[in-house]
Residue frames relative to the residue before (quaternion, step in Angstrom):
aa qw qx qy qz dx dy dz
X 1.0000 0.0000 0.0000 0.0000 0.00 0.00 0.00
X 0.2717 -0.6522 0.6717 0.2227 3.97 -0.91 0.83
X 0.8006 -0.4021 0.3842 0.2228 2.88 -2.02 0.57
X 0.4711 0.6321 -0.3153 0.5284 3.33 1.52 -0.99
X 0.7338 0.3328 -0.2045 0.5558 3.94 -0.09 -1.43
X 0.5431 0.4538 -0.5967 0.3782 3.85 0.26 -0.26
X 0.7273 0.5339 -0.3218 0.2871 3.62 0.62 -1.67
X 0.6196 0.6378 -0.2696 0.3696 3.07 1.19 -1.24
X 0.6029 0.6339 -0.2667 0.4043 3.10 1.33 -0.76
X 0.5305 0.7565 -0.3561 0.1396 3.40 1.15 -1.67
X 0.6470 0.5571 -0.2280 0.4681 3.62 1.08 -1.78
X 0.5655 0.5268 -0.4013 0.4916 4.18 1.03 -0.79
X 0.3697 -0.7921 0.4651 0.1403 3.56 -1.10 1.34
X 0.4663 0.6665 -0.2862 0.5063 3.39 1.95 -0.13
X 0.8875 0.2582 -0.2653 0.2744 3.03 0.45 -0.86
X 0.7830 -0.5292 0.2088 0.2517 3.10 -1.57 1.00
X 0.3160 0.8351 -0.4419 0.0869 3.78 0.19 0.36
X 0.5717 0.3079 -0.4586 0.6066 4.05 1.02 0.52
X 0.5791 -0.5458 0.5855 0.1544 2.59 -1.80 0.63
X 0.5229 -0.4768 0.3380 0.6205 3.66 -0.78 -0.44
X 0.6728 0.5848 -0.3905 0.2297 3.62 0.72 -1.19
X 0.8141 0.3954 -0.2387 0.3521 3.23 1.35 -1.22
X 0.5891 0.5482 -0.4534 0.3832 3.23 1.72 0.60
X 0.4711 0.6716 -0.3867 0.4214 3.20 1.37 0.05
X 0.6494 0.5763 -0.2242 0.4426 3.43 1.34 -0.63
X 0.6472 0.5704 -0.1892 0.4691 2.90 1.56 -1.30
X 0.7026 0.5231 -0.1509 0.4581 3.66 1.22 -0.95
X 0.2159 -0.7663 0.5477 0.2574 3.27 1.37 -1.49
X 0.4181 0.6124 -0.4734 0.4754 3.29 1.36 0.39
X 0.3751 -0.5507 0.6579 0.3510 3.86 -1.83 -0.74
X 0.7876 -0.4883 0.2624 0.2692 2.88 -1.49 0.46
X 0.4844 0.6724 -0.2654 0.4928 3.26 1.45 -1.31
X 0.6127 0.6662 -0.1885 0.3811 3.09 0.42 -1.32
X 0.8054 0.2364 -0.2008 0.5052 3.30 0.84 -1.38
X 0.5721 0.4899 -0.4642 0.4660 3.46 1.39 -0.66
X 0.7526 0.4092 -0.4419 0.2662 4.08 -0.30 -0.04
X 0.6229 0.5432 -0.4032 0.3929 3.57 1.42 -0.03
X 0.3061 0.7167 -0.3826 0.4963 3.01 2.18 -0.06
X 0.5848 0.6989 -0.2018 0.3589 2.95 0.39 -1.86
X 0.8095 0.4363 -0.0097 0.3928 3.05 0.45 -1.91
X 0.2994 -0.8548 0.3308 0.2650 3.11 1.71 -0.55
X 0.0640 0.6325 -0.6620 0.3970 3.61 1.73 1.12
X 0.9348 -0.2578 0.0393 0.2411 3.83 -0.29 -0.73
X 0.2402 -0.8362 0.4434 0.2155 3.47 -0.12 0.51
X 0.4295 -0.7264 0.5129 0.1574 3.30 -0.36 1.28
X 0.4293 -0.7289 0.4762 0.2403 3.69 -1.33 0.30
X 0.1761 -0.7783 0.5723 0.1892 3.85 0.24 0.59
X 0.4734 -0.5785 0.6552 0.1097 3.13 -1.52 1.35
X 0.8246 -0.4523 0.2285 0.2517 3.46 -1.65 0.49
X 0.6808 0.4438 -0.2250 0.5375 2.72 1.54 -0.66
X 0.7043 -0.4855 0.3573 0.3749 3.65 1.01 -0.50
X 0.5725 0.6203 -0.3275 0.4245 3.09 1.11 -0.30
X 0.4117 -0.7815 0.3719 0.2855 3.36 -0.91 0.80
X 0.2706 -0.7901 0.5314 0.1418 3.88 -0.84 0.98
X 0.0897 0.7123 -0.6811 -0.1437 4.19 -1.03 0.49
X 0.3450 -0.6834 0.6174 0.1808 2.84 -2.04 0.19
X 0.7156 -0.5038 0.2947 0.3838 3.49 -1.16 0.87
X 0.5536 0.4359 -0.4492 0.5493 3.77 0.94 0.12
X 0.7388 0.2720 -0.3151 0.5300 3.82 0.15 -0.65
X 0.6202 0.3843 -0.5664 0.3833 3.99 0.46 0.02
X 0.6177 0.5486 -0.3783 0.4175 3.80 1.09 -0.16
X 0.4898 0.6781 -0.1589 0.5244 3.38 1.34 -0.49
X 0.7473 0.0982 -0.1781 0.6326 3.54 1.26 -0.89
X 0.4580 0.5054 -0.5807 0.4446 3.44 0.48 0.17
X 0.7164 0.4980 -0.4093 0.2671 3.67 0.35 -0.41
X 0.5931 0.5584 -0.3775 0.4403 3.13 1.58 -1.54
X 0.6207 0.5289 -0.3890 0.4287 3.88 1.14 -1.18
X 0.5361 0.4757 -0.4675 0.5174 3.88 0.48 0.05
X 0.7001 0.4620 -0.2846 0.4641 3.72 0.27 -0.70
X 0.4163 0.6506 -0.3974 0.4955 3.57 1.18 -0.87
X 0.8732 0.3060 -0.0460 0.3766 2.58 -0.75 -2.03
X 0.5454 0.6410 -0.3032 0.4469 3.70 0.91 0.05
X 0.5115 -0.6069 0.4235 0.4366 3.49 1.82 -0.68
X 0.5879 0.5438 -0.4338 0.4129 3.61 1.01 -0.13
X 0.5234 -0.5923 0.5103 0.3389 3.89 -0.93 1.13
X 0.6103 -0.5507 0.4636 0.3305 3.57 -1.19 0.92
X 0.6141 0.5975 -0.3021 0.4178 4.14 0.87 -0.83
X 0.7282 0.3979 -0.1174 0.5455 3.57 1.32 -0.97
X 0.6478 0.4312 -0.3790 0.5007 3.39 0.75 -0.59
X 0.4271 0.6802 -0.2762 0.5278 3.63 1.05 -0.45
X 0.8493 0.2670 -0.0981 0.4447 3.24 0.36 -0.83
X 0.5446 0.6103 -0.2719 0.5070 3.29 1.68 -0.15
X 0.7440 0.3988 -0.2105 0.4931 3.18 1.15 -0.74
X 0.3097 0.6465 -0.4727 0.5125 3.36 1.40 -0.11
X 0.8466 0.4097 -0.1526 0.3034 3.31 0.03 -1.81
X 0.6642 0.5568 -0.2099 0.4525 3.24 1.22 -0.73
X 0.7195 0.4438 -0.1932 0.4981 3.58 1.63 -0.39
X 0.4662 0.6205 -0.3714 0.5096 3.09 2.43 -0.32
X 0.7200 0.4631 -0.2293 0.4631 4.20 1.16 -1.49
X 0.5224 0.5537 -0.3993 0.5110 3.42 1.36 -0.03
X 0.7757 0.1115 -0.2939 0.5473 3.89 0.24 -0.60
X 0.4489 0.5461 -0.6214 0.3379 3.49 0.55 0.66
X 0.5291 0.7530 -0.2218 0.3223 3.32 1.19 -0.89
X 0.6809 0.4365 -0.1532 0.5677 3.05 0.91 -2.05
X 0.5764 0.6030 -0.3118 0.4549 3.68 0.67 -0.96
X 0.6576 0.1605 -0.4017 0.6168 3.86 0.22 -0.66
X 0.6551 0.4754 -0.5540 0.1947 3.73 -0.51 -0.92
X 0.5654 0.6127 -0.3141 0.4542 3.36 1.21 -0.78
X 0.6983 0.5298 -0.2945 0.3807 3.34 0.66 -0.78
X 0.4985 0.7248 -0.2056 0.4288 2.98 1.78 -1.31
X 0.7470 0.2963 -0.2466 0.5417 3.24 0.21 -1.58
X 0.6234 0.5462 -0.4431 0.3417 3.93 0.26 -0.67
X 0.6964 0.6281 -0.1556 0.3103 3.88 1.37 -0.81
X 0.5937 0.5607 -0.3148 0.4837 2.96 2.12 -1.36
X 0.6282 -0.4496 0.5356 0.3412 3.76 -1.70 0.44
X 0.4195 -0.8043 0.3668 0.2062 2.99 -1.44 0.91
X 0.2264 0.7151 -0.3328 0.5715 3.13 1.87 0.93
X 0.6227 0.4416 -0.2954 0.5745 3.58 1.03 -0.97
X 0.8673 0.2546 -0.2852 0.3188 2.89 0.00 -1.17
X 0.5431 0.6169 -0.3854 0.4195 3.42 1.38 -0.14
X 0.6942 0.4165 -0.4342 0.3950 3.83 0.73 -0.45
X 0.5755 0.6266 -0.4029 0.3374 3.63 1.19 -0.29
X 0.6823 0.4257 -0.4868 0.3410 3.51 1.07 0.04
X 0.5955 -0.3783 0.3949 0.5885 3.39 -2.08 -0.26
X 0.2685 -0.4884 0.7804 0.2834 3.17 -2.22 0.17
């Protein structure tokens, strides 16, 4: 991949672009921290060539939450699992609405625009 496709890449919430150090910064969390929701398997970072571990702005949102629960008093094993769940009723969500809009008549959806 050139430097070009990395940038191009920047705006894609998948893809891997902090490091651990600069998500630790980003979070205000510790490293530990990020290695046991690993652990936990909330997210599995991507490891560069060398090994090093890589996240992407979807999984640094993903722990910032579990770190809200943390710090909230919730054990690192459960909060884990909350967010699981909470990212499972979210694309369940998007998933029916979708279905929704794909179901209504095309009359319905046709009187809703501007003339």
């Amino acid at each position: 991949m050139t430097a070009d496709d990395s940038f191009g890449r920047l705006d894609d919430d998948d893809y891997p672009a902090y490091t651990m150090g600069r998500a630790v910064e980003l979070l205000g969390t510790t490293q530990g921290f990020l290695r046991a929701i690993g652990e936990a398997r909330l997210i599995t970072p991507l490891r560069s060539a060398g090994g090093h571990r890589r996240y992407s702005r979807y999984q640094l949102r993903i722990a910032a939450r579990a770190r809200e629960l943390v710090d909230q008093g919730t054990p690192i094993e459960a909060a884990c699992r909350i967010v699981i769940l909470e990212d499972q009723l979210e694309e369940a969500r998007r998933i029916n609405d979708e279905y929704r809009r794909a179901s209504q008549p095309a009359d319905s959806v046709a009187s809703r625009l501007p003339h």
